[in-house]
C-alpha positions, 0 to 999 in steps of 0.5 A: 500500500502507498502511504500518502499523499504518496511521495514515490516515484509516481508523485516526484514524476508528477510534481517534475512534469508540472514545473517542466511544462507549467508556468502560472500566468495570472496570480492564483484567486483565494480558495474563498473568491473561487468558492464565492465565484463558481456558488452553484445556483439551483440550475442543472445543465445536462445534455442530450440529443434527438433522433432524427429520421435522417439518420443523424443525431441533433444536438440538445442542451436543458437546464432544469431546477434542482429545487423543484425535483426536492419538493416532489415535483416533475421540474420543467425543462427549458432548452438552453441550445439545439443543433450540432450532430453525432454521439451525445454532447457534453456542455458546461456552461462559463460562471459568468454565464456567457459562453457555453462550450460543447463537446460535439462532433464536428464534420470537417474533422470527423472529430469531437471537437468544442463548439463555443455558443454565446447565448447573449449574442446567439453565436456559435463557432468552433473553439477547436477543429482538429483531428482529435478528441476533446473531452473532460470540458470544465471551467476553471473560471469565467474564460479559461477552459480545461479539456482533455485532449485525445489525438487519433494519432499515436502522440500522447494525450494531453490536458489543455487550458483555453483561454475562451476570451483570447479564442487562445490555447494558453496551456497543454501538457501531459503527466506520468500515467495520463492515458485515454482514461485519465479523466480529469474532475475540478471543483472549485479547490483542486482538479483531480486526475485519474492516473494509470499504470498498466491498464488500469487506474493506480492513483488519484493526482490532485493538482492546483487548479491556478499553478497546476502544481501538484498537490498530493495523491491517493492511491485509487481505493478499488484495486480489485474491481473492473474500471468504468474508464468512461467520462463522468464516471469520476468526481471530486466535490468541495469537501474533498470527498471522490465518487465512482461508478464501479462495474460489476465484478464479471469471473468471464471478464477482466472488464468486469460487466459494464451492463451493472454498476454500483456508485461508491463514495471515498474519503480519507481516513483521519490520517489522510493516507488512503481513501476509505469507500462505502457504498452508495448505490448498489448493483441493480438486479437487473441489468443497469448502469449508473453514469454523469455524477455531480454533486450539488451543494455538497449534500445531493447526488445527481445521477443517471439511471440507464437500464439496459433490459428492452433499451429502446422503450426503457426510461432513463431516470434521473436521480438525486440522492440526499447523501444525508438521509438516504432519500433518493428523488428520481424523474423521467425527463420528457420534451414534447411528449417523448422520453429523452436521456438526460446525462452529463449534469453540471453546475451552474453559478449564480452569476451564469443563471442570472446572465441566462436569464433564469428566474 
């Protein structure tokens, strides 16, 4: 076992390509103005996209009020964006509210790209446009914007920071043991890193979301349970507690059975050496899948419910779990008049919602 913040090789590697390739290009804000700054309003974004009879997939961006699912009630959604084309979308909205990046497909590279929308000035155009993956979208402030990027080639992955004001790749670097799964998670105080070492994840980096230095690192809690190396499958909150979705344990697979999942939480015991996980979600008896966690003023649990057995007439529900009582409130999203799968929930800052124009 790796005590730590693990101090071997796997951390001095880390904390050596942090000062080789970064560079802090603006004095780092206060943890309490970065807290103040991104304060979660009740306002979820989350993503979708519409089957079209053409043989494309549209793209959709919904925001909905997390209050309204707390009192028992269906909450009503408002489309915030529609258009693009492919797989399903990942959008995060800027905390001041002005820009909207999505991860989407771009035709002219065949690649998933981020288109940027200003909804103020009802515009739209391509942040990046290369023959690469960009995923992992999350915003550091009001205009810089992390991403992970994934080429189709054989050079190495690579976090980035764009400047969205200067249209303007300001940073990108790659760390020991970043992979295709790396999946990178921000809260307001730290981003956190998936590490890999041998196919599979071996530790959680914590870096500063300013410098980009590197804070500490934990050893990944479930050495002996298959990975769901797939985005949002991994989080860190502002109470410094991580969440995973886990497979299934499969004797026939080494990947376990990414048809049931199970959702734990891990915090660090009282010395801080290791994460220490319970179970917060259980493997469904069916088969089922649990994905797009976020957490929401540091008490519910949002997440999606997908279950696999008859998938076209299935309901996908989404979930809020009161991570204080146990409760879980649940809602199948609708829009006119059809089921939709609603995933890749995020926060939105009180300065976003009033810019957007929500009530």
């Amino acid at each position: 076992m790796l005590r730590g913040p693990i101090k071997l090789s796997v951390v001095a590697g880390l904390v050596c390509a942090a000062t080789l390739f970064l560079s802090i290009s603006c004095a780092p804000k206060s943890l309490s103005t970065r807290r103040a700054e991104a304060e979660a309003s009740p306002y979820i974004v989350s993503s979708c996209w519409f089957k079209e009879t053409g043989g494309l997939n549209e793209n959709g961006v919904f925001v909905w009020n997390i209050e309204e699912v707390l009192a028992g009630k269906k909450p009503e959604l408002r489309l915030l964006w529609r258009g693009g084309e492919g797989g399903i979308p990942k959008a995060r909205i800027s905390w001041d509210g002005r820009h909207i990046a999505v991860a989407t497909w771009n035709p002219e590279r065949d690649a998933q790209n981020i288109l940027l929308v200003e909804p103020g000035k009802n515009s739209e155009e391509w942040l990046t446009s290369d023959a690469a993956e960009q995923r992992c979208l999350s915003w550091l402030d009001d205009h810089r914007l992390l991403c992970l990027r994934l080429p189709h080639d054989r050079t190495p992955v690579r976090l980035q920071v764009w400047d969205v004001a200067r249209r303007r790749l300001v940073r990108e670097f790659s760390l020991p043991g970043m992979e295709r799964c790396a999946v990178p998670q921000v809260s307001p105080n730290v981003v956190a890193l998936l590490v890999w070492k041998d196919g599979r994840p071996h530790s959680i980096a914590l870096l500063d979301p300013s410098s980009f230095a590197v804070r500490g690192t934990y050893t990944y809690p479930f050495a002996a349970a298959p990975p769901v190396p797939v985005d949002s499958q991994f989080i860190v909150d502002e109470k410094g507690r991580f969440f995973f979705v886990i497979n299934a344990e499969d004797p026939e697979s080494p990947l376990g059975n990414p048809e049931r999942t199970a959702i734990y939480m891990a915090m660090p015991d009282d010395q801080q050496y290791e994460l220490m996980p319970r179970l917060l979600v259980a493997l469904p008896e069916e088969a089922g899948r649990h994905g797009s966690l976020c957490v929401w003023r540091d008490r519910y649990l949002i997440f999606t419910e997908v279950p696999r057995k008859e998938l076209a007439a299935a309901s996908f529900t989404v979930n809020v779990l009161d991570l204080e009582t146990g409760r879980r409130h649940q809602f199948v999203p609708e829009w006119e008049g059809k089921k939709i799968l609603l995933i890749n929930h995020a926060l939105i800052t009180r300065k976003a919602a009033s810019e957007l124009g929500l009530p």
